[in-house]
C-alpha positions in Angstrom: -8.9 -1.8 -15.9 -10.3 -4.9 -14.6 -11.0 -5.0 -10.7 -10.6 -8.2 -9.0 -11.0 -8.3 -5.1 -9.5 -11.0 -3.5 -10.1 -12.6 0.0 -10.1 -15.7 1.6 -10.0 -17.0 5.1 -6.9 -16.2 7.8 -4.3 -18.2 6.8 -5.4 -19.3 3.4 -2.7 -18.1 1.1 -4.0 -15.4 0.0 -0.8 -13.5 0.2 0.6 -16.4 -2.2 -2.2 -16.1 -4.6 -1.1 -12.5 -4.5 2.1 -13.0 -5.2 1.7 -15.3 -8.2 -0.8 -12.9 -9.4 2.0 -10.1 -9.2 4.1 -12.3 -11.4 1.5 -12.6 -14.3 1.5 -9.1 -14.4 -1.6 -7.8 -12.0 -1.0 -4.4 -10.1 -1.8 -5.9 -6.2 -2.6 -3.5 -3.7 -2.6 -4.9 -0.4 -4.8 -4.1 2.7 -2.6 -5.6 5.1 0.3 -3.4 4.3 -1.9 -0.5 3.9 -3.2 -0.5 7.1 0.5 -1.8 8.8 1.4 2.2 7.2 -1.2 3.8 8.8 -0.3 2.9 12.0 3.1 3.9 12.4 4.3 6.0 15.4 2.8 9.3 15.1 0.2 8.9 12.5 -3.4 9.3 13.5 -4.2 6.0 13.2 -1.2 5.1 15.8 -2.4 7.8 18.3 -5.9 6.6 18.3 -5.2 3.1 18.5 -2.8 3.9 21.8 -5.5 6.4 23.5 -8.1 3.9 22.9 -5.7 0.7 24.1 -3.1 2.0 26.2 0.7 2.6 25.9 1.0 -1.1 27.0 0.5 -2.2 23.4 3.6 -0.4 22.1 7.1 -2.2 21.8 10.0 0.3 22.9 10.5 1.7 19.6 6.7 2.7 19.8 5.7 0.9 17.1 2.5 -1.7 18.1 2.9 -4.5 19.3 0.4 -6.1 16.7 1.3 -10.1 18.3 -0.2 -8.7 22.0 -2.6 -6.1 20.0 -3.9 -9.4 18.4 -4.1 -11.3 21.8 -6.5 -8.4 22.9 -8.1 -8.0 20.0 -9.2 -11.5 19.3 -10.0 -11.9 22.9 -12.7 -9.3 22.8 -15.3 -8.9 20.1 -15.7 -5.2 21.4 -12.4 -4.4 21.0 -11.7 -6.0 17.4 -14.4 -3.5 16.4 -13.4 -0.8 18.1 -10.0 -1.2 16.1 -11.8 -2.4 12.8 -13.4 1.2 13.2 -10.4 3.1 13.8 -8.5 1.7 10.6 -11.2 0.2 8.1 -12.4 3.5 6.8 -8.8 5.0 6.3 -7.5 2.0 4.8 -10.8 1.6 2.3 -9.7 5.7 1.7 -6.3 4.8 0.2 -7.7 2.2 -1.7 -9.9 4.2 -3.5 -7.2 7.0 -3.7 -4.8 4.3 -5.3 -7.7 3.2 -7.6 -8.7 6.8 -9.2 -4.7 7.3 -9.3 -4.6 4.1 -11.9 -7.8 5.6 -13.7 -6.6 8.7 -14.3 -3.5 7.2 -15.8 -5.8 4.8 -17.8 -4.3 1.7 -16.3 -5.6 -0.8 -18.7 -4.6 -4.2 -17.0 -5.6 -6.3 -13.9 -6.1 -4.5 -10.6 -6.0 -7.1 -7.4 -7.0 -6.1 -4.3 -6.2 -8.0 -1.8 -8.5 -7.4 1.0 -9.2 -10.3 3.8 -12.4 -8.3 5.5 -13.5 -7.5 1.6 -16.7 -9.0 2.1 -16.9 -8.0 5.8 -16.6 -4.5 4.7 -18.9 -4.6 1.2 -15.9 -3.5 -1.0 -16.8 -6.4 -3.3 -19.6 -4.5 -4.3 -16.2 -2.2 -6.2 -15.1 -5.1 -7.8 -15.5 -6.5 -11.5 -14.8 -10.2 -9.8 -14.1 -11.4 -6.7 -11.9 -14.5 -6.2 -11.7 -16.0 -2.8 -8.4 -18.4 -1.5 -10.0 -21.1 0.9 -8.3 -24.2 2.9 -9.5 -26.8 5.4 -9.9 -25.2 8.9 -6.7 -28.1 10.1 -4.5 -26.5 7.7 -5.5 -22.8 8.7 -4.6 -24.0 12.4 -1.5 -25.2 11.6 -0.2 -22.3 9.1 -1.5 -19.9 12.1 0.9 -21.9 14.7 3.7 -22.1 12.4 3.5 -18.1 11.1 2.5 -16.7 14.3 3.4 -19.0 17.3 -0.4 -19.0 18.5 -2.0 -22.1 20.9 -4.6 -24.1 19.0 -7.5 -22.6 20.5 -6.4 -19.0 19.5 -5.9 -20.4 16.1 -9.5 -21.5 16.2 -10.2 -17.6 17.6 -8.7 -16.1 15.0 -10.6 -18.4 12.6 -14.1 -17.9 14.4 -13.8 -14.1 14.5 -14.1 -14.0 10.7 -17.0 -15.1 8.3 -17.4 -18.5 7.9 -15.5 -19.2 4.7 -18.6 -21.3 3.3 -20.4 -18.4 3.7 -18.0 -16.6 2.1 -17.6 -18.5 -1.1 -21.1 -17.4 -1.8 -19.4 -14.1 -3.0 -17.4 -16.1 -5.1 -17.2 -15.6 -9.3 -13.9 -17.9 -8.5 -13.0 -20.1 -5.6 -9.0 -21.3 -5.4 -8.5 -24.3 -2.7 -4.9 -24.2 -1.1 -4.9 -27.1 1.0 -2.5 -29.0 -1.2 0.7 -27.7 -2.3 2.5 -24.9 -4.2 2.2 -26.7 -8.1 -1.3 -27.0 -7.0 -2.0 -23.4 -6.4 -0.2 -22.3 -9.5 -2.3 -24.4 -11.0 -5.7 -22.5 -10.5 -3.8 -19.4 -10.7 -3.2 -20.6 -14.3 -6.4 -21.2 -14.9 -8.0 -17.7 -13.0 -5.8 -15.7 -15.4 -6.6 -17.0 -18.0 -10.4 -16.6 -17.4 -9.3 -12.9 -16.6 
């Protein structure tokens, strides 16, 4: 089984590079939707988020409301960790739950994770290869007020809360840009498959 972490700044494509990873035939497993299980109503993840946050952050079907949980979050560096806390170590549990599953079935093909904080939170250091999705910080703005109806300036929040993605590319074994279009991308997904 070959490992490949992948990460890449907010609003980079990642989730594309995912996807057309998918199609070639890697097994993704994605943070995002990990962590979106763990905290649904009930789960220990959802009850400490709400004592920690208040009932405020819950829609009427008490699910979280993740767009105003984001507002907070991204307002306050205290309170991005505090929540970072409460879900990275469960999330980085399934992960590795998912990955001994695949072993002990003797998975021999590509494994993707796709993890945005997988720097942040040193599980590259569990990977084979890392491959990291980067685009100009214009186009991150304007994919971040298109998907999720945010202002400029907490675009640029969003963006400045995570590691710089220069700095990031120094993790890199491969580095796909997605500022241009979708040909584009499958382009150097083409070419990252066949080098794995």
């Amino acid at each position: 089984m070959l490992v490949v972490g992948l990460t890449g700044g907010i609003a980079c494509g990642k989730s594309t590079v995912a996807a057309m990873l998918a199609k070639k035939g890697a097994i993704v497993i994605d943070a995002d939707q990990i962590a979106r299980d763990l905290v649904r109503p009930q789960k220990p993840a959802w009850s400490e988020i709400v004592n920690c946050f208040g009932e405020e952050i819950l829609n009427p079907d008490n699910t979280l409301n993740r767009s105003l949980l984001g507002k907070l979050v991204f307002k306050e560096k205290k309170k991005r960790l505090e929540l970072e806390r409460i879900i990275h170590p469960r999330v980085k549990a399934e992960i590795n739950r998912i990955c001994k599953r695949l072993e002990q079935k003797n998975f021999q093909g590509v494994l993707v994770l796709d993890v945005p904080l997988l720097v942040e939170t040193k599980m590259y250091k569990n990977v084979d290869f890392v491959v990291v999705v980067v685009a100009s910080e214009d186009i991150q703005v304007k994919r971040l007020q298109k998907r999720n109806l945010l202002t400029v300036e907490e675009a640029l929040r969003r963006i400045s809360a995570q590691m710089p993605l220069e700095k990031k590319k120094g993790y890199a074994d491969f580095i796909i840009e997605n500022n241009g279009n979708l040909t584009e991308t499958e382009a150097r997904v083409e070419e990252l498959w066949r080098i794995l």
